[in-house]
C-alpha positions, 0 to 999 in steps of 0.5 A: 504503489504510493508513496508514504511521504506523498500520502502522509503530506496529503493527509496532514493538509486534509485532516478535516477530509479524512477523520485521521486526527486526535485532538487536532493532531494526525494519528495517520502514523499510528494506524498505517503501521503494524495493525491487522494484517487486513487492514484497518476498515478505516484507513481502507475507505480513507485510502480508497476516497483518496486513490479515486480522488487523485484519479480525478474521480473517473475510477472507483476503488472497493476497500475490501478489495484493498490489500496492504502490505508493507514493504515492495519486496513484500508486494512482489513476493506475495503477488509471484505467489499468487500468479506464477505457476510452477517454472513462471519466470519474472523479468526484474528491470535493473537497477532494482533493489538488491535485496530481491536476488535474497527475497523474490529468487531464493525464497521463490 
């Protein structure tokens, strides 16, 4: 996962890069936060570029392949369901958040 403060200070020193501006101010805020569950195509390729750039351009990222989601509670619930079978358990490293014994073990 990335972290929002480390991607938001990337893109504020790159605005030319990444096309995430209004008048010369950053809109990164306004389009990473409650829009199309999807996605937004073009915060996608953006995040895309920029993962593969932070890699050193040795990996390649699909923007369609990208999931967004808000929140690793939110993550890991959604990822428990797509991968666990029936009686699956998950090892949780301590310490962890202590909304996940509420989040991932009741609800799941």
């Amino acid at each position: 996962m990335l972290s929002l403060d480390l991607l938001r200070t990337w893109l504020e020193t790159n605005q030319d890069a990444t096309r995430l501006t209004n008048n010369g101010e950053s809109v990164f805020r306004d389009l990473a936060l409650f829009q199309d569950y999807h996605g937004l195509p073009a915060f996608k390729n953006v995040l895309a570029e920029f993962m593969a750039e932070i890699r050193g351009n040795k990996v390649s990222f699909d923007p369609i392949k990208l999931v967004l989601m808000a929140g690793a509670t939110s993550t890991s619930e959604t990822l428990m369901f797509c991968i666990a079978e029936h009686g699956d358990a998950f090892l949780l490293p301590m310490p962890y958040y202590f909304g996940y014994d509420r989040d991932l073990k009741w609800r799941t």
